[in-house]
C-alpha positions as CSV (number, residue, x, y, z in Angstrom):
1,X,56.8,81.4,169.3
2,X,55.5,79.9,172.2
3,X,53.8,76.6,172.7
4,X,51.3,76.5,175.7
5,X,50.0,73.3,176.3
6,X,47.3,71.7,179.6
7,X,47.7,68.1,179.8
8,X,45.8,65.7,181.6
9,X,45.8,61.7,182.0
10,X,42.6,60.6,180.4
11,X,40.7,58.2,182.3
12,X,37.8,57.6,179.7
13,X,38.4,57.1,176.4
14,X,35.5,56.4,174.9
15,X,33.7,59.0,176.1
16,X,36.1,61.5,174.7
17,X,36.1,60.0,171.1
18,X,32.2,60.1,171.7
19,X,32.7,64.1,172.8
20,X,34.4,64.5,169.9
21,X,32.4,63.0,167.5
22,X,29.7,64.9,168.3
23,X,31.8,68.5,167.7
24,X,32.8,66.6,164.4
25,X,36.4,65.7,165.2
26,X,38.0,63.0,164.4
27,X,40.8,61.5,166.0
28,X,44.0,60.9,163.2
29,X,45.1,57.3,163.0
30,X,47.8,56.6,165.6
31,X,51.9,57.4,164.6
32,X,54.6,56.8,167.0
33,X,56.9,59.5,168.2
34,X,60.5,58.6,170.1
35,X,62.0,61.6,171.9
36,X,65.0,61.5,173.9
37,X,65.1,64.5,176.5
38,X,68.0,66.4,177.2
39,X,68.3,69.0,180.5
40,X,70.6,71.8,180.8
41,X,74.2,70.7,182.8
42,X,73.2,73.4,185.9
43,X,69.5,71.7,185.9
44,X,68.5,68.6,188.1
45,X,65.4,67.2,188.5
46,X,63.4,68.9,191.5
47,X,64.5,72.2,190.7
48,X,62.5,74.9,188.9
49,X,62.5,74.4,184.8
50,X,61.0,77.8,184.6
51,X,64.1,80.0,182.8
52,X,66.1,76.8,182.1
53,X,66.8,75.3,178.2
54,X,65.8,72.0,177.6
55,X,66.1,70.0,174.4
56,X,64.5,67.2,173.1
57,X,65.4,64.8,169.9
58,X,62.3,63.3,168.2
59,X,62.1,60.4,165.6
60,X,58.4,60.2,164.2
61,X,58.6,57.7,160.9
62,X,62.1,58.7,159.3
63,X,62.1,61.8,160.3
64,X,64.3,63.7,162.7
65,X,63.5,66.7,165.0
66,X,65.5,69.1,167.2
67,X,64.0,70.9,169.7
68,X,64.3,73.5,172.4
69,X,61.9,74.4,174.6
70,X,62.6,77.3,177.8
71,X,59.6,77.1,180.1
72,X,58.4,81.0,181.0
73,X,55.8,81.4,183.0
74,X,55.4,77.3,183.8
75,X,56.5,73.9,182.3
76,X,53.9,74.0,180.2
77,X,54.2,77.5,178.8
78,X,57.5,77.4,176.5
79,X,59.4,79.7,174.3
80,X,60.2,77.3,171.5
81,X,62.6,76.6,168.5
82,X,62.9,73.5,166.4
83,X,64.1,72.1,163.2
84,X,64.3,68.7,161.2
85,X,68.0,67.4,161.3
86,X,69.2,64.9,159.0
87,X,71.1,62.0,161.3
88,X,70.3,61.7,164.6
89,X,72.9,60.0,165.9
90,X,75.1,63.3,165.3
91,X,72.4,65.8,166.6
92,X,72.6,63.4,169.6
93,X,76.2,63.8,169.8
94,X,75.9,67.3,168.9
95,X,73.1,67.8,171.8
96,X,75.8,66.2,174.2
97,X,79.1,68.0,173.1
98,X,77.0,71.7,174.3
99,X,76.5,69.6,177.3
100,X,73.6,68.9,177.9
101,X,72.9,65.3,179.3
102,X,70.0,62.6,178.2
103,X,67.3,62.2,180.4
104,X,64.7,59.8,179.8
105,X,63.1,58.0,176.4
106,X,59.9,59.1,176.1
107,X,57.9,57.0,173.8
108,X,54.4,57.5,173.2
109,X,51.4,56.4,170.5
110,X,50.1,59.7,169.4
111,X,46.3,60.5,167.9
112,X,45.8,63.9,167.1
113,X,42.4,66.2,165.7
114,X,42.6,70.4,165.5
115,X,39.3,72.5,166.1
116,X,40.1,76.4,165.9
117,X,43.7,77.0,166.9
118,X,44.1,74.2,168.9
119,X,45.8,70.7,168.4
120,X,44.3,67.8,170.9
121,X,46.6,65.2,171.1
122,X,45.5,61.5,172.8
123,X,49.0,60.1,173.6
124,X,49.5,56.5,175.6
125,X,52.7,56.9,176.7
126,X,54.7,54.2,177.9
127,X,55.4,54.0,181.5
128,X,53.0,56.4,182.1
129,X,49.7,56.2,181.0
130,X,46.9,57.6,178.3
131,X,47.3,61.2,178.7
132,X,45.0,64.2,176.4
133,X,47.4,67.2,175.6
134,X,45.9,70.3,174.4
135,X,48.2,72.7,173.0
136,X,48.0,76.2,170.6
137,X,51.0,78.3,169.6
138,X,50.8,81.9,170.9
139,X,53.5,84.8,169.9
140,X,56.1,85.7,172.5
141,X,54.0,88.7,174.1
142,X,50.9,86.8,174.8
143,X,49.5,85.7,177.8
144,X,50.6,82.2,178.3
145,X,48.4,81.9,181.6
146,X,45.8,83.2,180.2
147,X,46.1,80.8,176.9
148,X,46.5,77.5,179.7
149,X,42.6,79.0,181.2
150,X,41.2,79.0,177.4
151,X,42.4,75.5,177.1
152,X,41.6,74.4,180.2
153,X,38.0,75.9,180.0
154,X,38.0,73.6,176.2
155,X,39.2,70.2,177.9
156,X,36.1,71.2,180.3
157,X,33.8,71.4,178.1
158,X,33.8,68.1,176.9
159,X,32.5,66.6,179.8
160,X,34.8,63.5,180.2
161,X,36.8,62.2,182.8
162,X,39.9,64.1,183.2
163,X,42.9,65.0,185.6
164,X,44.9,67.7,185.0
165,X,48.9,67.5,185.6
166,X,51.2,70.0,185.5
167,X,54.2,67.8,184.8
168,X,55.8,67.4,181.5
169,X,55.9,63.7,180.0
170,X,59.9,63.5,181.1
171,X,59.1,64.0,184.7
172,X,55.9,61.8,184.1
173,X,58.2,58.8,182.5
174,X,61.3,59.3,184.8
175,X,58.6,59.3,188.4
176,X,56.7,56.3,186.8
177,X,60.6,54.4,186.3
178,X,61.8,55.4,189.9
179,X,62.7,52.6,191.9
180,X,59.7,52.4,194.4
């Protein structure tokens, strides 16, 4: 499957809990979600991530998830596989003996509410701000482009101050914890 997402850093609020309200969405209440990103050993930061594996190791409550996401037509448009593992610690040192190498912590408060096929997700990440994420799972021969214009024509529509970043939460975090 793939996971196309738009993201923006929300710069009201309120007037998107008041946008949503009046579609009838509700935001959930917040949950907290730890990930620790992993790059690919011949990736560095600058470079393209389009074609390159990344993983990511999520705690949310007590449960554990493994993920890998391969950005295809941009960051934001991934071919993706994941799965709940058991002990962290060992997917961790699991995630590190194929050789891939910890990036940053991301750490964020996440609200979420669905409406058709998408997920809206109102994450305050630390380090780097209130952000709204709009994401919807496509199949692996659709338009991933095309899917980022729908969303994008959605976050629109509500009329709230937004703006839109291309950059994934790891590049937000690690630029946000850069030495000035």
């Amino acid at each position: 499957m793939q996971e196309i997402e738009v993201k923006y850093r929300l710069l009201d609020l309120p007037g998107l809990e008041q946008a949503l309200a009046e579609r009838g969405l509700v935001l959930s209440a917040p949950i907290t979600q730890d990930d620790q990103a992993y790059a690919h050993p011949d990736w560095d930061y600058g470079q393209s991530k389009v074609g390159v594996p990344f993983a990511r190791l999520r705690t949310q409550g007590d449960r554990h998830v493994f993920t890998v996401k391969t950005p295809l037509e941009n960051e934001l448009s991934c071919l993706e596989h994941e799965s709940e593992v058991a002990d962290r610690d060992q997917m961790h040192r699991a995630i590190t003996q194929m050789g891939f190498r910890p990036t940053v912590r991301i750490v964020k408060t996440r609200r979420t509410a669905r409406v058709a096929e998408m997920a809206l997700c109102v994450d305050e990440v630390e380090h780097a701000g209130l952000f709204l994420e709009i994401e919807k799972v496509l199949g692996v021969d659709e338009s991933g482009a095309a899917a980022q214009d729908y969303l994008d024509a959605f976050a629109r529509s509500l009329g709230v101050a937004l703006e839109r970043t291309t950059d994934t939460y790891d590049s937000l975090v690690r630029a946000a914890l850069a030495p000035a």
